[in-house]
N, C-alpha and C positions, 0 to 999 in steps of 0.2 A: 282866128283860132277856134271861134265856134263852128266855124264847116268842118274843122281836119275833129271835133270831138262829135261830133251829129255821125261823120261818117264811122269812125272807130264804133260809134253805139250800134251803127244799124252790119257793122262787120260783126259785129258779137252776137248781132242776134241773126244771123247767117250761119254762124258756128254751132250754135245752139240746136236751130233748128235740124243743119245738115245731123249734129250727133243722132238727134230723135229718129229722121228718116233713117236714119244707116242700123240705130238699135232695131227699128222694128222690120225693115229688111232682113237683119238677121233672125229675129224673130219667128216673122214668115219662112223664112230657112227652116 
């Protein structure tokens, strides 16, 4: 159960990041 919660952590901080690049993609817009 600690690999399927390691990998959920590093999914969320995938998500995280993707938000940031896509705000400041619009941004740059």
């Amino acid at each position: 159960m600690r690999h399927l919660k390691i990998v959920m952590y590093l999914f969320h901080i995938y998500i995280i990041l993707s938000s940031c690049a896509k705000a400041q993609d619009d941004r740059i817009i």
